[in-house]
N, C-alpha and C positions, 0 to 999 in steps of 0.2 A: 504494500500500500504506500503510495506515494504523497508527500506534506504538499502541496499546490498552491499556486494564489491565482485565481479566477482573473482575467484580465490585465495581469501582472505590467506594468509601467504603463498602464495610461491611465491616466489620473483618474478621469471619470467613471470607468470599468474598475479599477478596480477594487477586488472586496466588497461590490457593488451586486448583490443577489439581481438586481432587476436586469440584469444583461445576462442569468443566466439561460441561454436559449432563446434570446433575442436580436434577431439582426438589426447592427446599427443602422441610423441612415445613412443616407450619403453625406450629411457634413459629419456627423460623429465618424464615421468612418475614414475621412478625409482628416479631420483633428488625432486620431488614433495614429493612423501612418504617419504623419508629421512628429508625433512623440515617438513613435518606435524609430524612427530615423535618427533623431539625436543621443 
């Protein structure tokens, strides 16, 4: 069994239950990729 962090570096995902099994939009997902890039 593995310790996880749901959404791990972007701010708004993560640790954030309500993105379990939710697809972002298009800006939250356009803001996701811009934090996982830096």
């Amino acid at each position: 069994i593995c310790q996880t962090i749901k959404g791990k570096d972007v701010s708004f995902m993560e640790n954030n239950p309500a993105f379990h099994g939710k697809a972002p939009s298009k800006e939250e997902m356009a803001q996701a990729l811009k934090e996982l890039a830096d």
